[in-house]
C-alpha positions in Angstrom: 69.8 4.8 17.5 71.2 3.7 20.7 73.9 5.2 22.5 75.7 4.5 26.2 77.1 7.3 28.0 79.4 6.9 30.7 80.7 9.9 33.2 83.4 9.9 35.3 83.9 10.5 38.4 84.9 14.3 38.3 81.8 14.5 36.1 79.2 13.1 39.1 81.6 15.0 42.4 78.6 17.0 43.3 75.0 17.6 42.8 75.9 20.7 40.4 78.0 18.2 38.1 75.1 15.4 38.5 72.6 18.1 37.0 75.2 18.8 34.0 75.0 15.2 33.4 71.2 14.7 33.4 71.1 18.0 31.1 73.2 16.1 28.6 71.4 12.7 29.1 67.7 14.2 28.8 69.2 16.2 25.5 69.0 13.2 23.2 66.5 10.7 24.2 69.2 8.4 22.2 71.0 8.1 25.4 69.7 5.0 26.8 72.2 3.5 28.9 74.2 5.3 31.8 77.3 4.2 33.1 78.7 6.0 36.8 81.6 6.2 38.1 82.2 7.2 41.9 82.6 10.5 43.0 85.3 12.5 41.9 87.3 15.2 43.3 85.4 18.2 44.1 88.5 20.3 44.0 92.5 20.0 44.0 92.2 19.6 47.9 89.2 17.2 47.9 89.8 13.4 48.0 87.7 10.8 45.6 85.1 8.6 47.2 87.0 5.6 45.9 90.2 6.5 48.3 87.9 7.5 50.8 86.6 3.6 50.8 90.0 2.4 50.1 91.0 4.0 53.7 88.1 3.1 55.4 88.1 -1.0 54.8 91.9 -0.9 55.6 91.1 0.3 59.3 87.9 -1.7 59.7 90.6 -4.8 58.1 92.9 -3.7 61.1 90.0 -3.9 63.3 89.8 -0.2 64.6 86.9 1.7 64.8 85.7 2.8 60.8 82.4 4.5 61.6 83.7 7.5 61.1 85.8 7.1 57.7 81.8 5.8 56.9 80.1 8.7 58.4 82.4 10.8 56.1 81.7 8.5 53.2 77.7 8.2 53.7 78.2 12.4 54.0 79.6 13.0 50.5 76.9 11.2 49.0 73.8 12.8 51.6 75.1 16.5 50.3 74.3 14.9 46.8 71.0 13.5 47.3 69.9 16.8 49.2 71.4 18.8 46.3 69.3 17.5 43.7 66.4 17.4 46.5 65.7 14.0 45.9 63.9 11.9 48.9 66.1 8.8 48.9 67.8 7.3 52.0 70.9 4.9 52.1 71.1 4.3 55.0 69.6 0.2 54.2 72.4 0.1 51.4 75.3 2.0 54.2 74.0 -0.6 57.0 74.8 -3.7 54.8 78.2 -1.8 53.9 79.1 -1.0 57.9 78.3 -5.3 57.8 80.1 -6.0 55.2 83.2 -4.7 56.2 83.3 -6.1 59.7 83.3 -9.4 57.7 86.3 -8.0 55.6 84.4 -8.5 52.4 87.8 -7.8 50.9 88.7 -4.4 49.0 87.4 -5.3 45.7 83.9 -4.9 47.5 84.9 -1.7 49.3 86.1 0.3 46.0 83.2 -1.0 44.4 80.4 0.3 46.8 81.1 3.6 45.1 80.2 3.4 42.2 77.1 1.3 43.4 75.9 3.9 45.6 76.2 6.4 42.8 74.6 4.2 40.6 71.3 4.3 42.8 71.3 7.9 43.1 71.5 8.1 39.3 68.6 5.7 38.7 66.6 7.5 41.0 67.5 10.9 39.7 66.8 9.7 36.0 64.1 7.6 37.4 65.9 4.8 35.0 65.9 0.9 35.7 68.9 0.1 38.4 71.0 -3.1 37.3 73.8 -4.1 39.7 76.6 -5.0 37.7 78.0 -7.5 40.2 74.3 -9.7 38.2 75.2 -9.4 34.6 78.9 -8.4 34.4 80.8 -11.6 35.0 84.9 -12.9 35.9 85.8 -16.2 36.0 88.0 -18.6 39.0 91.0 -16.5 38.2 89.9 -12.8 37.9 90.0 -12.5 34.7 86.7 -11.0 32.3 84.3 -13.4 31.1 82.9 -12.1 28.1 80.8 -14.3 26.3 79.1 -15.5 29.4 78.9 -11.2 30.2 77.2 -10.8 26.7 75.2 -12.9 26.7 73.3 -12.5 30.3 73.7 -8.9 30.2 72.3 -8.4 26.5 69.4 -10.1 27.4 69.0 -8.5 30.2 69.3 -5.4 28.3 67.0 -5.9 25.3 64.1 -6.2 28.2 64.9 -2.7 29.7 64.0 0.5 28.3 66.4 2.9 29.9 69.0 1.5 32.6 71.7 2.8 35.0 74.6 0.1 35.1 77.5 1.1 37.8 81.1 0.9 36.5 84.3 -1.1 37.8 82.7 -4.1 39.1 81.0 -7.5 38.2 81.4 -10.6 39.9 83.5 -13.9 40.7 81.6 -17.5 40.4 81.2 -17.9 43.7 79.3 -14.2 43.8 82.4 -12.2 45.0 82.5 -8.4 43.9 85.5 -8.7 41.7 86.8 -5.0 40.1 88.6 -3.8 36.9 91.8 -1.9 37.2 91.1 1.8 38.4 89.5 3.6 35.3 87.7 0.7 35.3 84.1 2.4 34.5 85.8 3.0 30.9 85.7 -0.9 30.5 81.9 -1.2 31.7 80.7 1.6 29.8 82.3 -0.6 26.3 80.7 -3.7 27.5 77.7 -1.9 27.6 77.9 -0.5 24.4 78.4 -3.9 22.9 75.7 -5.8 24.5 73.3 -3.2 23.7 74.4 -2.9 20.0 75.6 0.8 20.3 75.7 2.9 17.8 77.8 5.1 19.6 79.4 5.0 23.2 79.9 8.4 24.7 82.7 8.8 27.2 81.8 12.4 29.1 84.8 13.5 31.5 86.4 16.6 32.7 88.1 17.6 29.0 87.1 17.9 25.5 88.4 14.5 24.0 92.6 13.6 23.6 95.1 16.3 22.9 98.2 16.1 21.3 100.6 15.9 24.3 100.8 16.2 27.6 99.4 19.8 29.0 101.9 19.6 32.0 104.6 19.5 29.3 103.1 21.6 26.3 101.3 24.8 26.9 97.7 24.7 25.3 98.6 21.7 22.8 96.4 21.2 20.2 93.3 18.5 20.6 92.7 15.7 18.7 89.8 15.1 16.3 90.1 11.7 15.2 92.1 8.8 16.6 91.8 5.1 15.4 92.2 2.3 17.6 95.3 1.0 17.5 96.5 4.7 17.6 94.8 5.5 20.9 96.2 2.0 22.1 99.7 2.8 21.6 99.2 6.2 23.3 97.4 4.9 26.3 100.1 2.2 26.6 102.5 4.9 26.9 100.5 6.9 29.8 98.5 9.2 28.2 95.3 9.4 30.0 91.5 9.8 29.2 90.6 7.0 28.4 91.5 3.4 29.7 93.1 0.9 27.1 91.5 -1.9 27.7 88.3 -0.3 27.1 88.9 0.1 23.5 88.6 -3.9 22.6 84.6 -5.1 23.3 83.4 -2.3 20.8 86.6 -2.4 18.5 85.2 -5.8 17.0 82.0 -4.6 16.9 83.0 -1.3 14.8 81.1 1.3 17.9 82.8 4.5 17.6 84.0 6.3 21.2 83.5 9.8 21.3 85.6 11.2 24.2 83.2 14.3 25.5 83.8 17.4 28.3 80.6 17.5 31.0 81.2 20.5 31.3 81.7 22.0 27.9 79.1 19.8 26.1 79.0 22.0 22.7 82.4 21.0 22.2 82.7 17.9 19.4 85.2 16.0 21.8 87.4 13.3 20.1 86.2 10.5 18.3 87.7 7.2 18.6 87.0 4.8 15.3 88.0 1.6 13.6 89.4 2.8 10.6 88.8 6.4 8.8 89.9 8.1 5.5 90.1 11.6 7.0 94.2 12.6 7.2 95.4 14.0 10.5 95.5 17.8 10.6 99.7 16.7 11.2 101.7 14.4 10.1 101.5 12.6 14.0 98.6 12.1 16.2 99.7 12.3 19.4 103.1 12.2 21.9 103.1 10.4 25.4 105.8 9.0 26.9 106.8 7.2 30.6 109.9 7.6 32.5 111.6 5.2 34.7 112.9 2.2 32.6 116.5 0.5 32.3 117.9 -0.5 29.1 120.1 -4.1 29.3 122.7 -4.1 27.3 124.0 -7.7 26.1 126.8 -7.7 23.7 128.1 -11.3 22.1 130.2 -12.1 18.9 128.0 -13.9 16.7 125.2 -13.4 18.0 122.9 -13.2 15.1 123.9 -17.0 14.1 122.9 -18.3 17.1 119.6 -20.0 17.6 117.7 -19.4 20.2 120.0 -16.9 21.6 117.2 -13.9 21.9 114.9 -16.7 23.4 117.7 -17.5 26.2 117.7 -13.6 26.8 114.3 -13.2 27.4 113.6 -16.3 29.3 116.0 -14.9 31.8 113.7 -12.1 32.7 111.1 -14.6 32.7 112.4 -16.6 35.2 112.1 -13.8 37.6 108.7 -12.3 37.0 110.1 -9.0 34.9 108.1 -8.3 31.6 110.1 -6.5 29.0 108.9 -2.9 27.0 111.2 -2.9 23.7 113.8 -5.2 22.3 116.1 -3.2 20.0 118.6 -5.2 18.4 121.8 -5.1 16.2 123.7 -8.2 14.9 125.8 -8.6 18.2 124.0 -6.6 20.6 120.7 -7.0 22.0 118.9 -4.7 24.4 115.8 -5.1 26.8 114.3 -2.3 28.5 112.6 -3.2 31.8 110.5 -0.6 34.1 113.6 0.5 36.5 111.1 -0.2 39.6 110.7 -3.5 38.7 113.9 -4.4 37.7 116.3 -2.9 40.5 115.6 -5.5 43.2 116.0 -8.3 40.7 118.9 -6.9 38.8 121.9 -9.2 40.1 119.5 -12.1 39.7 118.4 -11.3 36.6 122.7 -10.7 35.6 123.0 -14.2 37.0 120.4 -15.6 34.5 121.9 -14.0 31.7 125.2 -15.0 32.0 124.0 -19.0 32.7 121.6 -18.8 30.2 122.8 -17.1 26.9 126.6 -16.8 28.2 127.3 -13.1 26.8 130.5 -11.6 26.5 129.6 -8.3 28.0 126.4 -6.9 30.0 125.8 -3.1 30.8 123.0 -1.8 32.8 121.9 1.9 31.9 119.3 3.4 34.3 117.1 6.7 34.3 115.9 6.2 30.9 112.7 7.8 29.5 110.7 6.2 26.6 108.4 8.7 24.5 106.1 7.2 21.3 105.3 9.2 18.7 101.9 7.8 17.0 100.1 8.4 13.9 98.6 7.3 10.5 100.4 10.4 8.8 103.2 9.1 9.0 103.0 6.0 6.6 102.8 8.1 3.8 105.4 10.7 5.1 108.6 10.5 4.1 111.4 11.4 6.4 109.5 11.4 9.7 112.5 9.9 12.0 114.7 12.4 10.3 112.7 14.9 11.3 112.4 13.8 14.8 116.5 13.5 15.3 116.6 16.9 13.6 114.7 18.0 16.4 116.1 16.5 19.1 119.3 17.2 18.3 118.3 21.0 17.9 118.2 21.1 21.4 121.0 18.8 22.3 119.2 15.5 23.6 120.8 12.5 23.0 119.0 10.0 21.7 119.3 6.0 23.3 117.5 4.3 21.4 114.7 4.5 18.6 112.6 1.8 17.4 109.8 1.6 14.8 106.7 -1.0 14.5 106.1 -2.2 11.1 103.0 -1.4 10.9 104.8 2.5 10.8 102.2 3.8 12.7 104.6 4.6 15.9 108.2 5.2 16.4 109.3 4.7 20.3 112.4 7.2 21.3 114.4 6.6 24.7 116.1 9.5 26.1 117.4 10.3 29.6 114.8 11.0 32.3 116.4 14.5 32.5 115.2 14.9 28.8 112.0 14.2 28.7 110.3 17.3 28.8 112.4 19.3 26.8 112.4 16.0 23.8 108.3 16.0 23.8 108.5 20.1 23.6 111.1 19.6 20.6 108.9 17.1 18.1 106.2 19.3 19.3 107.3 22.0 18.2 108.6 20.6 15.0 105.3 18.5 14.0 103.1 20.9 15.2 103.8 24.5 16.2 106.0 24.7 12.9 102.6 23.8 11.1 100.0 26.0 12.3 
């Protein structure tokens, strides 16, 4: 078996956390292939290496004196080295960083030296093969991740190395630019890995033990979650739960590599696993709640509507036309409404009123702001009768009105929109009624 672990960067803050993570690594000689993040936070008060950077480009880009933002930087990593009392000196790698920013190598390099700079440590702590990502892990002219060109090179680069350290969040551009994923980027690396290599697992080893329920800023102690497919876990982290980023889940979802979501620092614990498909039922009837606030709903009311061709088309192309993407389209035979992230949307709202009205020529628009949408996901709930019932039952229990509520076909996830003011108290309420009512 092979298996890629990746750890995070609240899992490598400190030499202490590096030597949990080499305790878990040397525990299954399985684990082949490690994928670091930066630094994390060491505590509440601390700040990540990956800001740290952030900060320090953005004075040397203003031209000010950065040496010691870098001092500070080459510091965090120095208290590593001597805490696992290894005899290695950056001070080459630091020296072509100190360079490179004067140059204004652009932030994309900066954020990225992080996680490069770990990654050495790593593969001299493990005394594994170093591969810089920015050689295997490839984007093309417009930023966006070439993958077959990335398989290809970095699978056979891969099937000549026994045991290999690759850095998260970066690859390269054609022209050899250090180009970076979104933050939580290492997620994505850590996949790629998984599916050059062939995986037979891909461990993901953070600061928790795998997905819960909801939201523990919102639910006291909510229950964790054993086993998540998928397109479950995608329609959760689309609606801000964390963990785990999204896009990680598609190079191994083709290839059928299960994710199992693991605590550094509770390694006995089973974690979450992520799969394809399963035949094992949900302890509940739902899998998880998560939920964003902050969205507008645009109400657009005309007579007829539903016999007009094209009409939903005209509607949408006027968001279009000024760079708004949409979240949910609800509709009824005259009315149709698009909700729009509220950030987005305020500063274009009278031009995007202005659309409408040339466009699709409504009788009536009505703007509603401070809106909240919550998803609740899971596979239970195809063969449960009565779920939404359940879920107004709930909320009207403890009087939240409900905006709007909209349900894929697939009926793996119904998407509630409540007030911002009703957030917390609407995810406590189908908590409490899909779960706590339960146990």
């Amino acid at each position: 078996m092979r298996k890629v672990v990746k750890f995070g960067g609240s899992s490598l803050a400190s030499a202490e956390q590096f030597k949990k993570a080499k305790e878990i690594i040397m525990a299954d000689s399985e684990r082949k292939f490690v994928v670091p993040s930066a630094p994390g936070k060491r505590n509440a008060k601390d700040t990540k290496v990956t800001d740290m950077l952030y900060a320090c480009y953005e004075t040397a880009e203003k031209e000010e004196d950065f040496k010691p933002q870098l001092k500070a930087i080459k510091a965090r990593y120095e208290e590593i080295i001597k805490g696992l009392s290894l005899t290695l000196s950056l001070d080459s790698e630091l020296k072509t960083i100190e360079a490179n920013f004067k140059k204004k190598a652009g932030r994309d390099y900066a954020a990225s030296r992080g996680e490069y700079l770990n990654g050495i440590i790593m593969a001299h702590y493990l005394k594994y093969t170093f591969i810089d990502p920015a050689e295997v892990i490839f984007f093309d002219e417009n930023g966006e991740f070439d993958a077959e060109k990335t398989n290809t090179v970095l699978s056979a680069r891969l099937e000549k190395t026994e045991r290999a350290v690759i850095p998260g969040f970066y690859g390269s551009l054609p022209d050899g630019t250090v180009h970076t994923f979104s933050r939580g980027g290492s997620d994505v690396t850590g996949s790629i890995v998984a599916k050059a290599v062939k995986a037979d697992v891909y461990e993901n080893w953070t600061d928790v033990s795998g997905f819960l329920i909801a939201d523990p800023r919102i639910i006291e102690n909510p229950e964790g979650i054993e086993t998540i497919t998928y397109r479950e876990l995608r329609e959760l982290s689309y609606m801000g739960a964390g963990v785990f980023h999204e896009d990680a889940i598609f190079p191994v979802r083709k290839e059928g590599i299960p994710i199992n979501i693991r605590n550094t620092n509770s390694p006995e614990d089973n974690g979450t696993w992520i799969v394809g498909s399963t035949c094992q039922k949900s302890k509940y009837v739902i899998t998880g709640i998560a939920g964003k606030k902050g969205f507008c709903a645009v109400n657009i009311e005309k007579d007829m509507m539903n016999a007009e061709i094209g009409f939903g088309r005209k509607v949408l192309q006027a968001f279009e036309d000024n760079g708004i993407s949409f979240e949910h389209v609800p509709s009824g035979i005259d009315t149709m409404t698009v909700f729009v992230h509220q950030d987005e949307f305020i500063h274009k709202e009278q031009k995007v009123v202005g659309s409408l009205h040339r466009l699709a020529n409504p009788d009536s628009i009505d703007i509603e702001s401070d809106l909240a949408l919550i998803a609740v996901v899971g596979r239970g709930m195809r063969a449960t009768r009565g779920t939404a019932g359940r879920i107004f039952s709930a909320l009207a229990h403890v009087n939240v009105n409900v905006k709007m509520i909209d349900q894929g076909s697939s009926e793996l996830n119904i998407i509630i929109g409540v007030a911002n003011n009703d957030f917390e108290t609407a995810i406590k309420a189908i908590y409490d009624i899909f779960v706590v009512s339960q146990l």
